[in-house]
C-alpha positions in Angstrom: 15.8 -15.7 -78.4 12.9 -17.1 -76.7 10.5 -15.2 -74.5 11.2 -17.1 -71.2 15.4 -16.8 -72.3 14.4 -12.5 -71.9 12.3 -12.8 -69.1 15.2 -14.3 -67.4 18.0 -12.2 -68.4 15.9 -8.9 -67.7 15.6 -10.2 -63.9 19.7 -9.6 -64.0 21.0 -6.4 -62.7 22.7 -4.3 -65.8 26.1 -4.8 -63.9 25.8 -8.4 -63.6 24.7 -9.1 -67.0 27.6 -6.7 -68.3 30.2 -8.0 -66.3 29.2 -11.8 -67.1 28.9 -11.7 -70.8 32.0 -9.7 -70.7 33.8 -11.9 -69.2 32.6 -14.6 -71.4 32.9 -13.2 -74.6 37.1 -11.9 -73.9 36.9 -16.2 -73.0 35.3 -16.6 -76.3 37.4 -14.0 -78.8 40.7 -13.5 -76.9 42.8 -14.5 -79.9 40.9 -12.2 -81.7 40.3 -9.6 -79.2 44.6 -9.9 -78.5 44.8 -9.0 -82.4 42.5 -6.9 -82.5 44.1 -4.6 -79.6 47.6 -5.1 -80.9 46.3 -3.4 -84.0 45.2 -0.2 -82.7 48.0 0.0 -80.0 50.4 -0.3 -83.3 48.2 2.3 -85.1 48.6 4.7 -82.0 52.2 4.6 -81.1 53.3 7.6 -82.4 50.8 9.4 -80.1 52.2 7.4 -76.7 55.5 8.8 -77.9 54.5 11.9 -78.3 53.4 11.7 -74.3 56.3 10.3 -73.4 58.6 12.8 -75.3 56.5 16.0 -73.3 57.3 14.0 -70.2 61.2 13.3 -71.1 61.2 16.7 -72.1 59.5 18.5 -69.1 56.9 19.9 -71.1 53.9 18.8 -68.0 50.8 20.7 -69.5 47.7 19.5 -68.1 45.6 20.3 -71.7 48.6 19.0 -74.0 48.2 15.2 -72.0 44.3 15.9 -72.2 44.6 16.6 -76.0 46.7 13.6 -76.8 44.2 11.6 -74.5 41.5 12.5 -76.9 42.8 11.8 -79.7 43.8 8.2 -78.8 40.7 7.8 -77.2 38.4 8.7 -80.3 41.1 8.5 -83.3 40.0 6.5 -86.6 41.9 3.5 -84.9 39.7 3.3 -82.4 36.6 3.5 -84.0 38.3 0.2 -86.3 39.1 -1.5 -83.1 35.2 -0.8 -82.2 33.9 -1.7 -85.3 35.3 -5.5 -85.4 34.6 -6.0 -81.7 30.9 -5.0 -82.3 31.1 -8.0 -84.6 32.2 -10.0 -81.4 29.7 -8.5 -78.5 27.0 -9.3 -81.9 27.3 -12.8 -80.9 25.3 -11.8 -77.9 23.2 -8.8 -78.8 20.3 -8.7 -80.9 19.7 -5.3 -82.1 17.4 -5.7 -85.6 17.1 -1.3 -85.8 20.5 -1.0 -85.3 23.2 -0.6 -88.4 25.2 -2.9 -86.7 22.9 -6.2 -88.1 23.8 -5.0 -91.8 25.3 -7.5 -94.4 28.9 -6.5 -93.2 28.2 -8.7 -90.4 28.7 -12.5 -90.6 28.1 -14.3 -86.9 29.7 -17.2 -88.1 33.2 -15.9 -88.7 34.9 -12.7 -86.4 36.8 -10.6 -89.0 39.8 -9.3 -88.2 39.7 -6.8 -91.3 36.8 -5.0 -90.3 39.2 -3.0 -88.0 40.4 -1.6 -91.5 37.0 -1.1 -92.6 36.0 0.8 -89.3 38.8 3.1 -90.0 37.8 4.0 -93.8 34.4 4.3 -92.6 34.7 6.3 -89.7 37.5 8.4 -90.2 35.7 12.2 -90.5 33.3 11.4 -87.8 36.3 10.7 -85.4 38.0 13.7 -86.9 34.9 15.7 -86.2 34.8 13.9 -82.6 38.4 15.0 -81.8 38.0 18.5 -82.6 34.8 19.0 -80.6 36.0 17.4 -77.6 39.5 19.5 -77.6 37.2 22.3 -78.1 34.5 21.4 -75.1 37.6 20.2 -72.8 39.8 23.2 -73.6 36.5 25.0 -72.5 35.8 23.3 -69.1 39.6 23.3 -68.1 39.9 27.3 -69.1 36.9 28.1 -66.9 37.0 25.7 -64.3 40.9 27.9 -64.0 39.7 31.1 -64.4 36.8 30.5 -61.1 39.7 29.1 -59.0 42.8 31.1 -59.5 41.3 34.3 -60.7 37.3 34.3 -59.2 37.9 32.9 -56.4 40.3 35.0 -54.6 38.4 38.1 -55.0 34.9 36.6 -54.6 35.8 33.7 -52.8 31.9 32.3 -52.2 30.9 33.2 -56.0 33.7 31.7 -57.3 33.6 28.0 -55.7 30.7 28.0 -56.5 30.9 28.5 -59.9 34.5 26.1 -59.6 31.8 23.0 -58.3 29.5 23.6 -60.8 31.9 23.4 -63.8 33.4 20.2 -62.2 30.7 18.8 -61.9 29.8 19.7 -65.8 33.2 18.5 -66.6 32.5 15.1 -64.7 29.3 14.7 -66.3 30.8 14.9 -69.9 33.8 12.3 -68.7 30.6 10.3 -68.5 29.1 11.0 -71.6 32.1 10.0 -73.8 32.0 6.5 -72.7 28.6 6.4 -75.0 30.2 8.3 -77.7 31.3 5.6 -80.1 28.8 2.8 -79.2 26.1 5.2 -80.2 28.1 6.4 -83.7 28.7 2.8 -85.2 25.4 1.3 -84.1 22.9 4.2 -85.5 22.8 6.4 -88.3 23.2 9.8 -86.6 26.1 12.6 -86.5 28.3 13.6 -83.8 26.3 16.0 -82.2 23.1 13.7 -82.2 25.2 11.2 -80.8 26.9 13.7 -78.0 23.3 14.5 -77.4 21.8 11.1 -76.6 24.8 10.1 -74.8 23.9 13.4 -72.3 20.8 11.8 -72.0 22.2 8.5 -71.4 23.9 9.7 -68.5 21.5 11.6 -66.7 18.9 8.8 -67.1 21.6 6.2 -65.7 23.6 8.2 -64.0 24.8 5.3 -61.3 25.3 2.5 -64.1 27.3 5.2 -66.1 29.4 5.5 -62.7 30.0 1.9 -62.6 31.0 1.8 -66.0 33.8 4.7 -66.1 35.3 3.1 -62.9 35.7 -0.2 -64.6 37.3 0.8 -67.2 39.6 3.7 -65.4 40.2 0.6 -62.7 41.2 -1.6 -66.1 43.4 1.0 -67.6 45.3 1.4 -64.5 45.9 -2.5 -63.8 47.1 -3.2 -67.1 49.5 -0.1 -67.5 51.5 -1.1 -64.7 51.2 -4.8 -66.0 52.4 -3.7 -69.4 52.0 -6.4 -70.8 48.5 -6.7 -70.5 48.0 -3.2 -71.8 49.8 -3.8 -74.8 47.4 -7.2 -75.8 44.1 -6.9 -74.6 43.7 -3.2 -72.9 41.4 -1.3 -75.6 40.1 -4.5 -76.5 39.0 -5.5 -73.4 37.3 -1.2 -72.7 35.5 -1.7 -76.2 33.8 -4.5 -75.2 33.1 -3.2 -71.8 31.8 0.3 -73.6 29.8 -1.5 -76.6 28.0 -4.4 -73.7 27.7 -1.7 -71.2 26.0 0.4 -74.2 23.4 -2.3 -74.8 22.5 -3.2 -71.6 21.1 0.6 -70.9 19.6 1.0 -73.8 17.3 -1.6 -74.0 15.2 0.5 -71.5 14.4 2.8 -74.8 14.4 -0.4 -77.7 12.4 -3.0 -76.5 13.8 -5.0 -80.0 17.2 -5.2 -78.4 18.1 -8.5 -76.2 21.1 -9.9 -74.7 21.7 -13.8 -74.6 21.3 -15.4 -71.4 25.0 -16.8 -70.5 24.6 -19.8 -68.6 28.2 -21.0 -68.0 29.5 -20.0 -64.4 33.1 -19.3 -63.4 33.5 -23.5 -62.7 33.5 -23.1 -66.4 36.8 -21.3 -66.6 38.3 -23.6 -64.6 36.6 -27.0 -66.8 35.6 -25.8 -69.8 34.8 -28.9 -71.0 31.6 -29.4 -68.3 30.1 -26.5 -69.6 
């Protein structure tokens, strides 16, 4: 990566350089990425029937669907799934401090078995990961109750207040776990570090971090109703999205990290071979 190639990618906008690479690099991959998702939406079956049987079965509580949302979203699957599409987003990253530039990595070849390997090597962290998060949102939900129906009614000023400040704690957090896993597989550090920095994260890019959660909740919600979609590409596609988005931001704090200029445009989708 030259000097000139850096200057010119840093006059990008984070979103734009996100949401072009991104774009680029499900072009690139999406055989593997397609595999890569089927994998981990095999592995996590039994927890989308487990949704679908509290529905069928009229059990609608608001922390049970939370729960279950947190384990699928940080389960030893999903830290596999991550781990092989870092391998992927690596074709365009240069991280040199990071762990993710280790010997596991070959550039030349995208390994489909390192989603087996992320789950070996990842599985207590995401156990850990789950447990504090059912903890932290079983927290937030409980109090954010306890101000509205029970606060609120007796000290109606006291208690919306304390009922804003909680969501807005709650929605701050929603932030932070987008960070969560991109911040575990690329640096030596535990969970709490890593919830830590991804707090910081947030409040020192607290519009990019925006942007970034409504991509991927806009995503999630196009390719559930497509079905389809969600069933081959959907957590492949958000992984990418999380691990890019990750970069991008943080190469305000490691000045070693650069992203690859991409200089096909969207003609190139269309003629692939002018590019």
């Amino acid at each position: 990566m030259t000097e000139k190639v850096k200057k010119e990618d840093d006059k990008q906008t984070p979103n734009k350089l996100l949401y072009k690479n991104s774009l680029w690099l499900f072009f690139d991959y999406i055989i593997k990425i397609i595999l890569i998702s089927v994998l981990w939406f095999f592995f996590s079956t039994p927890f989308f029937y487990l949704g679908y049987v509290f529905i069928v079965g009229g059990l609608k509580i608001f922390t049970m669907y939370l729960w279950l949302l947190i384990i699928i979203m940080f389960s030893p699957f999903s830290f596999g799934a991550a781990y092989a599409v870092l391998q992927i987003v690596s074709q365009v990253v240069t991280a040199p401090k990071m762990e993710m530039f280790d010997k596991v990595y070959d550039k030349s070849e995208i390994k489909v078995k390192l989603f087996f390997n992320g789950i070996f090597k990842y599985f207590w962290k995401s156990f850990l990961l789950i447990i504090i998060n059912i903890i932290i949102s079983g927290f937030l939900y409980l109090n954010i109750y306890f101000y509205w129906h029970i606060l609120v009614p007796k000290m109606q000023l006291l208690g919306l207040l304390l009922t804003g400040i909680m969501i807005w704690v709650t929605l701050i957090y929603s932030l932070m776990t987008v960070y969560f896993i991109p911040l575990l597989i690329t640096k030596k550090i535990n969970v709490f570090k890593a919830i830590y920095q991804s707090f910081l994260l947030v409040i020192d890019n607290v519009f990019f971090s925006i942007s970034l959660a409504l991509l991927n909740v806009s995503l999630t919600i196009i390719l559930i109703f497509t079905l389809a979609g969600f069933f081959l590409i959907y957590y492949g596609i958000m992984i990418i999205l999380m691990l890019l988005g990750y970069f991008v931001i943080y190469r305000k704090y490691d000045e070693t990290i650069e992203i690859s200029e991409e200089k096909r445009n969207f003609k190139s989708l269309i003629r692939p071979w002018s590019s």
